[in-house]
C-alpha positions in Angstrom: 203.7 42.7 -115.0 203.4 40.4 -111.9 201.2 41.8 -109.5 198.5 41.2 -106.8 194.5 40.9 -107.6 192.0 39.7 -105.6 188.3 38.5 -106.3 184.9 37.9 -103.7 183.4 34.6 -104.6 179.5 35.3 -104.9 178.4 34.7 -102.0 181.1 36.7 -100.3 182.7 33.5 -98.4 185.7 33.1 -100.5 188.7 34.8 -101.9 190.4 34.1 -105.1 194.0 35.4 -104.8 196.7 36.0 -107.8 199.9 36.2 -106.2 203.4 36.1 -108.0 203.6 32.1 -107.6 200.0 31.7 -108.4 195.9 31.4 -108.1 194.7 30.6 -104.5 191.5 30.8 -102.6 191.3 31.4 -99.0 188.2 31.0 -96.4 188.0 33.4 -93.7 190.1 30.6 -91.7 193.9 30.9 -93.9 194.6 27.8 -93.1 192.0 26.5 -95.6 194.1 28.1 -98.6 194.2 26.3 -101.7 196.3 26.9 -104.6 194.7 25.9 -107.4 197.3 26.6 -110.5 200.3 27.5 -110.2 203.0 30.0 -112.1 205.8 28.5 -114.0 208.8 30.6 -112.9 212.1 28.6 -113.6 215.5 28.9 -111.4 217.0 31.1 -113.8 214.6 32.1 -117.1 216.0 32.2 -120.3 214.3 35.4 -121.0 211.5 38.0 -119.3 208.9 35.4 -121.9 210.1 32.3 -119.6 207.7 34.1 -117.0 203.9 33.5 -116.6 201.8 35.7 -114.4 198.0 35.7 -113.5 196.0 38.8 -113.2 192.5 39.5 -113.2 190.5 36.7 -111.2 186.7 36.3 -111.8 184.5 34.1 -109.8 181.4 32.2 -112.5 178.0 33.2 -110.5 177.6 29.6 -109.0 181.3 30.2 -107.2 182.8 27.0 -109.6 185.0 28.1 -111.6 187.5 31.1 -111.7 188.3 32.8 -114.9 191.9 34.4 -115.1 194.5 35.9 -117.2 197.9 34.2 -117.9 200.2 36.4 -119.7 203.8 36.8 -120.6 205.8 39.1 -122.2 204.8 37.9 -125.2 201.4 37.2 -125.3 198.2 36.4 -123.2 195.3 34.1 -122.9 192.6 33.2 -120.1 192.1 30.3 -118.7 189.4 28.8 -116.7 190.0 26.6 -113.8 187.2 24.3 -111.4 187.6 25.3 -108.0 187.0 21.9 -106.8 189.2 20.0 -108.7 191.9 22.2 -110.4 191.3 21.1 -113.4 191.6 24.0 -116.5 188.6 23.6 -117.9 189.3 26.4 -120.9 192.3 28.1 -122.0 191.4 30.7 -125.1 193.7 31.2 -128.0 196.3 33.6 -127.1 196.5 37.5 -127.6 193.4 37.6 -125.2 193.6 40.0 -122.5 189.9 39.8 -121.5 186.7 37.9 -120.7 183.4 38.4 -119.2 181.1 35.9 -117.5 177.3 35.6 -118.4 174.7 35.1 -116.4 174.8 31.4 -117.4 178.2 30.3 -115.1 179.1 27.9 -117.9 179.3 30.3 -120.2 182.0 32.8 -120.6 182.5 35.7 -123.2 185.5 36.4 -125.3 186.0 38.9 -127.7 182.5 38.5 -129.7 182.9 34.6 -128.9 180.7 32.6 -126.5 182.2 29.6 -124.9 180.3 27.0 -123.2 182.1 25.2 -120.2 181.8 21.7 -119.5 
């Protein structure tokens, strides 16, 4: 399903947006918007599968990194991206629909599975 989520950083200064072409933040002034990954939507897809959509942004405590879903019509997986670089910094194996962070921001939760960030 390609929808619209949103997420607060901690400290209530940021916004992490999932929009149909991808995972931005915002500041209070828009034109500070950042897209930090991006959708792969070609021309004309193959098949519904050739689409990737995000959902479910989640800010780590210390505002970093933002933890998100990537899903198909196939499968999903998260992935976890650093706000100041763009860089993924985890992508789980896939038929993952969900994650939690800890209190430790380098550590994220899925399934019964503890992943440490670098």
């Amino acid at each position: 399903t390609r929808g619209f989520s949103v997420s607060f950083s901690p400290d209530g200064s940021r916004l992490a947006v999932v929009t149909t072409n991808g995972l931005w933040t915002y500041t209070p002034r828009l034109e500070d918007a950042r897209q930090l990954a991006a959708t792969r939507v070609p021309e004309t897809p193959a098949t519904e599968s050739d689409y990737t959509a995000f959902s479910k942004p989640k800010w780590s405590s210390d505002g970093l990194r933002i933890a998100f879903v990537v899903g198909n019509s196939s499968t999903a997986w998260v992935q976890v991206v650093d706000v100041q670089t763009t860089r993924i910094l985890y992508r789980s194996p896939e038929e993952t629909y969900s994650f939690a962070w800890t209190s430790d921001p380098r550590v994220i939760t899925i399934g019964s599975s503890s992943v440490r960030l670098p």
